[in-house]
DORO-461674 format. One record per residue (C-alpha): x, z, y; residue in three letters. Coordinates in steps of 0.2 Angstrom, whole numbers, plus 5000, padded with zeros to 4 digits. Last residue first. Layout:
N
XZYala;...
This chain:
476
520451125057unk;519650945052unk;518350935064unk;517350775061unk;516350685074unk;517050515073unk;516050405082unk;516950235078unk;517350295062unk;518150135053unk;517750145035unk;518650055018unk;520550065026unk;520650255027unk;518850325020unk;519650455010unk;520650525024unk;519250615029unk;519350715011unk;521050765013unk;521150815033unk;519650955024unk;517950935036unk;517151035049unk;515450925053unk;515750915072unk;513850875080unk;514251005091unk;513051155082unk;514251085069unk;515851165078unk;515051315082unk;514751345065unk;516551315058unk;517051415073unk;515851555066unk;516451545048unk;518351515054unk;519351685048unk;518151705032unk;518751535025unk;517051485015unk;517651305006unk;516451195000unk;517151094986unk;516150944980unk;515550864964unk;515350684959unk;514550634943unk;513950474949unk;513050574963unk;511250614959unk;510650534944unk;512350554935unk;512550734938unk;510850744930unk;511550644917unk;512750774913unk;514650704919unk;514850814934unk;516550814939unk;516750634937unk;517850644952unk;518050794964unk;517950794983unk;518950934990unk;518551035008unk;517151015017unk;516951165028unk;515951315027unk;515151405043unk;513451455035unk;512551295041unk;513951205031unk;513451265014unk;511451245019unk;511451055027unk;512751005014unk;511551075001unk;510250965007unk;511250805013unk;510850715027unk;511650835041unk;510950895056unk;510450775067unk;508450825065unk;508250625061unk;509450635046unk;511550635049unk;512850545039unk;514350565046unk;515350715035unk;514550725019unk;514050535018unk;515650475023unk;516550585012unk;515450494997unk;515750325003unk;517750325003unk;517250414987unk;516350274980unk;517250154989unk;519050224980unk;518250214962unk;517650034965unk;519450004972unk;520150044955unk;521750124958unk;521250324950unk;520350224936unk;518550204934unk;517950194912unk;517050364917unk;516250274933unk;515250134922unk;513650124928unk;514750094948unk;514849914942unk;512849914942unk;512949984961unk;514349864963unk;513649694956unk;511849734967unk;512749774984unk;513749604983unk;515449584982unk;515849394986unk;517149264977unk;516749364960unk;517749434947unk;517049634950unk;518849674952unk;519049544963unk;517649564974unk;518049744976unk;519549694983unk;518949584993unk;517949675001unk;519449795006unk;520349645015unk;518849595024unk;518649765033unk;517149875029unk;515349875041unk;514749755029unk;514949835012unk;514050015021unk;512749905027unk;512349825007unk;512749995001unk;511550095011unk;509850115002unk;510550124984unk;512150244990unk;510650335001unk;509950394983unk;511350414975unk;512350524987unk;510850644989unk;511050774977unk;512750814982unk;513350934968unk;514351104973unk;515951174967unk;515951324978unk;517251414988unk;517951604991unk;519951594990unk;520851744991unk;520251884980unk;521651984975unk;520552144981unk;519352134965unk;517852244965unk;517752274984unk;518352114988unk;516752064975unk;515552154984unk;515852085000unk;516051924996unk;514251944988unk;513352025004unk;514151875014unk;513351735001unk;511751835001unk;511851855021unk;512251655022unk;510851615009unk;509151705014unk;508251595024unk;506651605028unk;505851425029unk;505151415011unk;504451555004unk;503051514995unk;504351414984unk;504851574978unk;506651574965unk;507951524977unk;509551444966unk;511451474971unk;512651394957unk;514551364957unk;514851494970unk;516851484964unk;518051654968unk;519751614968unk;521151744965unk;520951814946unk;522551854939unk;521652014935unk;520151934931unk;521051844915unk;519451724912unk;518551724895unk;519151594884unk;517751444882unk;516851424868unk;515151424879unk;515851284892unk;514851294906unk;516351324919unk;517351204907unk;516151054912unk;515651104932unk;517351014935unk;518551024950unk;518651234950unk;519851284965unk;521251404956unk;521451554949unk;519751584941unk;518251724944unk;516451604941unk;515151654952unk;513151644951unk;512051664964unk;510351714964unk;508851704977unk;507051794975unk;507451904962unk;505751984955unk;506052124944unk;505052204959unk;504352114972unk;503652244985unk;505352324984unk;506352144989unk;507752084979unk;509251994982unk;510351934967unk;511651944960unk;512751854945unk;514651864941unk;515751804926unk;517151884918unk;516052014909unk;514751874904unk;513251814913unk;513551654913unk;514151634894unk;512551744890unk;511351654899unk;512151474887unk;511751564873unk;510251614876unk;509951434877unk;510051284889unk;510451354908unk;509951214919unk;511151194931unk;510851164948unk;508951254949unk;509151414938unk;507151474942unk;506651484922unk;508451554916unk;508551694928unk;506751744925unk;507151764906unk;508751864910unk;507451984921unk;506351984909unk;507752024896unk;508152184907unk;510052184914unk;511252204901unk;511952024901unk;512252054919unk;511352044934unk;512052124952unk;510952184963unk;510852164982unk;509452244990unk;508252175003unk;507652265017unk;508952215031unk;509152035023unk;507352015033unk;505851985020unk;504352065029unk;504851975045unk;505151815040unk;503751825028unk;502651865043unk;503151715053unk;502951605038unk;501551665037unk;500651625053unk;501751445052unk;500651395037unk;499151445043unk;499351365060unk;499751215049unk;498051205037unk;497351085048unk;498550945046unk;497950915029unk;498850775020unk;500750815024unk;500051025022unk;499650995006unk;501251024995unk;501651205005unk;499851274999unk;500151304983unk;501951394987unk;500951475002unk;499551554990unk;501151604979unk;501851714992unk;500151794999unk;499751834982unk;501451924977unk;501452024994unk;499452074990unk;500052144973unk;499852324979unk;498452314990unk;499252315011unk;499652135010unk;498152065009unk;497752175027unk;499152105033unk;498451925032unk;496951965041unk;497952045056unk;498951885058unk;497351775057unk;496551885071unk;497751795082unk;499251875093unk;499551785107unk;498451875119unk;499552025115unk;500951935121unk;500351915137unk;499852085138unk;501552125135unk;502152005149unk;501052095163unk;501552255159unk;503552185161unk;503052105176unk;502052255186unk;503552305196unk;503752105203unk;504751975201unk;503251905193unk;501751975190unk;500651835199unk;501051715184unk;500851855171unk;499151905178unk;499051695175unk;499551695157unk;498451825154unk;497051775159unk;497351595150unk;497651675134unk;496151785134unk;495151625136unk;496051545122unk;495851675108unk;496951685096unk;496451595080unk;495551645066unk;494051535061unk;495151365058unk;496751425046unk;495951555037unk;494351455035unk;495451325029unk;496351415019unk;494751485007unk;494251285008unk;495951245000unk;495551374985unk;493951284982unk;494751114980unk;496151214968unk;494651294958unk;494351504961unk;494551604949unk;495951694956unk;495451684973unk;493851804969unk;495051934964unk;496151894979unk;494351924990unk;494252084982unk;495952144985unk;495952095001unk;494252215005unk;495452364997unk;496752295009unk;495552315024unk;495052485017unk;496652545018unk;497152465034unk;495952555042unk;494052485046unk;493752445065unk;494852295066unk;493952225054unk;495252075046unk;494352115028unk;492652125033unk;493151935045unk;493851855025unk;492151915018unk;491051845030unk;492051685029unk;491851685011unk;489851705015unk;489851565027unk;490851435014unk;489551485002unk;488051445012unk;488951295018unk;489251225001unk;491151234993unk;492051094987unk;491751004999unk;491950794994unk;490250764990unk;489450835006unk;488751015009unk;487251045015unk;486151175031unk;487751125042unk;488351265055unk;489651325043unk;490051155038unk;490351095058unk;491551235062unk;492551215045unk;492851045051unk;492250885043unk;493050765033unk;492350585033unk;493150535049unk;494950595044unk;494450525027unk;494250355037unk;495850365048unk;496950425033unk;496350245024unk;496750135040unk;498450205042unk;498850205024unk;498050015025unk;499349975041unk;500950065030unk;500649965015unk;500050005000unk;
C-alpha cells in the first residue's frame, strides 16, 4: 500500500472513530466499540470513584483493585476503551490553566512570583495523575500499571489519543523508579530458580539455551546483577552480565563456551559487559543503564582492585539493515581505485550493490586483504561514528545507549559473532565500547556536540574507502 491510500485509509477510520466524549453522550454503540455507551459510562463512573479526591488513598486503591479485577478479563478492544477514557476524561483543566497562567504573568518580578508559579503548577496537574496513584496504592497495582503500558506502547502509532496517557506514566514511572530506590543485587547460580528462570526468559543479546548454558553465565568467575525495585519483588528489571578476563574480549564464542576453563580472577584485569538486557517493556523511556553500569563498576573495584579496563563486546543490530539500504550510496561516494577493487575480486568490470551484499554471504571464507572484508568494516566504523537518525543522535540502538553513557568506540571485531543471529544483524561483527572512568563526561560532552568519541584505530578504517567531509569524530 502505498503512502497516498495509507493516508486515505487513516483519514476514514479517523472519521469513523468517535471520541469518548461523543460515546458517552450516544444512546448506541457502533460496530467497531468494543464497549456500548451504557457500559463505557459505568467504567467511567468507576475510574472517577477511584480518582475521588474526597475518599483516602486507601479506599481509592481498594476501588483500583476492583477496576484491575475487571481489567483482567477484560478483551484487548475492551481494554483500549478502559485507556481511552483514562486518556480523554481526565485531563487538567484548561480554564484553571489559563488563570493561572495569567496571575503568574502579573506576578512577575514581584514578591508574589513564587506563589503565583506553584499555583501554576498546580493547574497542571490532571486528575489522570491522581487516578493512576490510586492503582498503585493496592499491592499489585505497580505490576498492573507496568504491563498496561507494555500493551499499550504497540498502539499508540495508530491511536494518537491514548498519548497523554502514555506520557502521564511515563512521568510517574520515572519518578517511582529513580536509581535512588532501586537495589543492586548480584545473581548467581544460587540465587532462587525463579529468579534463574526469569533471567533466562528476558536475556535479549544472547539467548541463554539450557540450564546449562545459565550456569556457565552465572558461574563463580562470572558476574550478573541486577536492579530491583521493592514493589517488584523477584522481579529484576535490568541485568548485566560480566565476563572477568585479562584482555579485551573479540569474540562472544569462548565467552559462551560451556567447556570452557574458568577464568583466573586474580590475574583478572578487564571487566567485559557482554550482555545488558531490560526485562519491562511497560517501562520504556526511563532509563536505568548508566547508573546500573556505574553501580556495577563499583561493585566489582570493590571486589577486585586489579580491575583496569571496563568495556563491552557489543553487537550492532543495525549494520545489516542500513548495509541493504546504503550500499549502492556508500559504493558511489568511494574513490575509483577502491571500486575497483572490489570489482576485481567479485570478477566483474563494475561492483554493483547486489554482487557485494551476496559476496558479503560468505564473510567466514574473507581474508584479512580482501577488499570485501576491508568495505565491510570501512562501512561498519562509518555507521557507528557518522551515521545519525532524524533526532541526530546516533543510528544505532545500542550505539545510542553505550555512548549516551560517556563510552567511546574503541575496537571493531571480525566474525565475532558467527550465530545466525549475529549474522542477521552485522555479518558477525561485534564492537568494543570502552567505559574510561577519567573521560565519561567529556565523552558525553563531546556527543551532545555531534562528536561521536571514537578509538584513532577504528576511524582509520575507512582510509581510502570514505572521505569524511564532515567529520565529527573525537578520537581522544
Amino acid at each position: 500500500m502505498n503512502s497516498e491510500a495509507e493516508s486515505g485509509l487513516e483519514a476514514t477510520l479517523s472519521r469513523q472513530l468517535r471520541s469518548t466524549r461523543e460515546r458517552l453522550g450516544a444512546m448506541l454503540g457502533r460496530s467497531n466499540e468494543a464497549l456500548p455507551p451504557r457500559v463505557l459510562r459505568r467504567t467511567l463512573r468507576e475510574l472517577q470513584n477511584v480518582a475521588d479526591p474526597m475518599v483516602s488513598d486507601v479506599e481509592g486503591g481498594r476501588r483500583a483493585a476492583g477496576v484491575a479485577r475487571w481489567y483482567a478479563q477484560a478483551t484487548p478492544e475492551q481494554r483500549q476503551d478502559c485507556w481511552l477514557l483514562m486518556s480523554e476524561q481526565f485531563p487538567p483543566d484548561p480554564t484553571a490553566i489559563q488563570a493561572a497562567h495569567a496571575a503568574y504573568d502579573a506576578a512577575r518580578h514581584t514578591d508574589e512570583e513564587a506563589r503565583a508559579e506553584v499555583r501554576l503548577r498546580k493547574a497542571f496537574a490532571s486528575p489522570r495523575t491522581r487516578l493512576l496513584q490510586r492503582f498503585a496504592a493496592f499491592p499489585d497495582g505497580v505490576r498492573f500499571l507496568v504491563d498496561m503500558r507494555a500493551e499499550l506502547l504497540p498502539r499508540l502509532k495508530q491511536e494518537k489519543r491514548l498519548l497523554a496517557l502514555d506520557a502521564e506514566l511515563e512521568d510517574l514511572f520515572s519518578t517511582w523508579f529513580d536509581v535512588g530506590f532501586l537495589e543492586l543485587r548480584r545473581i548467581d547460580w544460587h540465587s532462587p530458580a525463579s529468579l534463574i528462570e526469569k533471567l533466562i526468559k528476558y536475556e535479549a543479546v544472547h539467548d541463554i539455551r539450557s540450564w546449562a548454558d545459565a550456569k556457565n553465565r552465572l558461574d563463580e568467575d562470572r558476574r550478573c546483577y541486577g536492579f530491583f525495585h521493592p514493589r517488584l519483588p523477584g522481579e529484576p528489571l535490568i541485568f548485566v552480565e560480566v565476563a572477568l578476563l585479562k584482555s579485551m574480549a573479540g569474540s562472544i564464542t569462548p565467552l559462551l563456551d560451556e567447556e570452557a576453563e574458568p577464568a583466573d580472577l586474580g590475574r583478572a584485569t578487564t571487566a567485559i559487559f557482554y550482555s545488558i538486557s531490560n526485562t519491562q517493556p511497560g517501562l520504556k523511556g526511563v532509563s536505568f543503564g548508566d547508573s546500573l553500569i556505574k553501580r556495577v563498576v563499583e561493585a566489582l573495584q570493590h571486589e577486585f582492585p586489579q580491575l583496569k579496563v571496563f568495556a563491552t563486546l557489543s553487537p550492532i543490530p543495525g549494520l545489516r539493515p542500513w548495509l541493504g539500504r546504503q550500499a549502492d550510496a556508500l559504493l558511489q561516494a568511494m574513490p575509483a581505485r577502491a571500486r575497483q577493487a572490489l570489482a576485481r575480486q567479485l570478477g566483474q568490470d563494475e561492483v554493483a550493490a547486489p554482487l557485494l551484499l551476496k559476496a558479503l554471504e560468505g564473510v567466514a571464507t574473507l581474508d584479512e586483504k580482501s577488499p570485501a572484508r576491508r568495505w565491510l568494516l570501512a562501512s561498519a566504523a562509518r555507521y557507528l561514528g557518522h551515521e545519525q537518525a532524524e533526532d541526530s543522535r546516533p543510528r544505532d540502538a545500542v550505539a545510542r545507549f553505550h555512548l549516551a553513557n560517556g563510552a567511546r568506540i574503541e575496537r571493531l571485531n571480525w566474525l565475532a559473532d558467527p550465530s545466525p543471529k549475529g549474522m542477521r544483524q552485522s555479518y558477525g561483527l561485534m564492537v568494543n565500547y570502552l567505559y574510561d572512568l577519567k573521560r565519561l563526561d567529556k565523552h558525553r560532552a563531546q556527543l551532545a556536540q555531534g562528536k561521536v568519541p571514537v578509538a584513532g584505530a577504528v576511524e582509520s578504517l575507512q582510509d581510502g574507502w570514505f572521505s569524511n567531509p564532515q567529520d565529527r569524530r573525537q578520537s581522544p
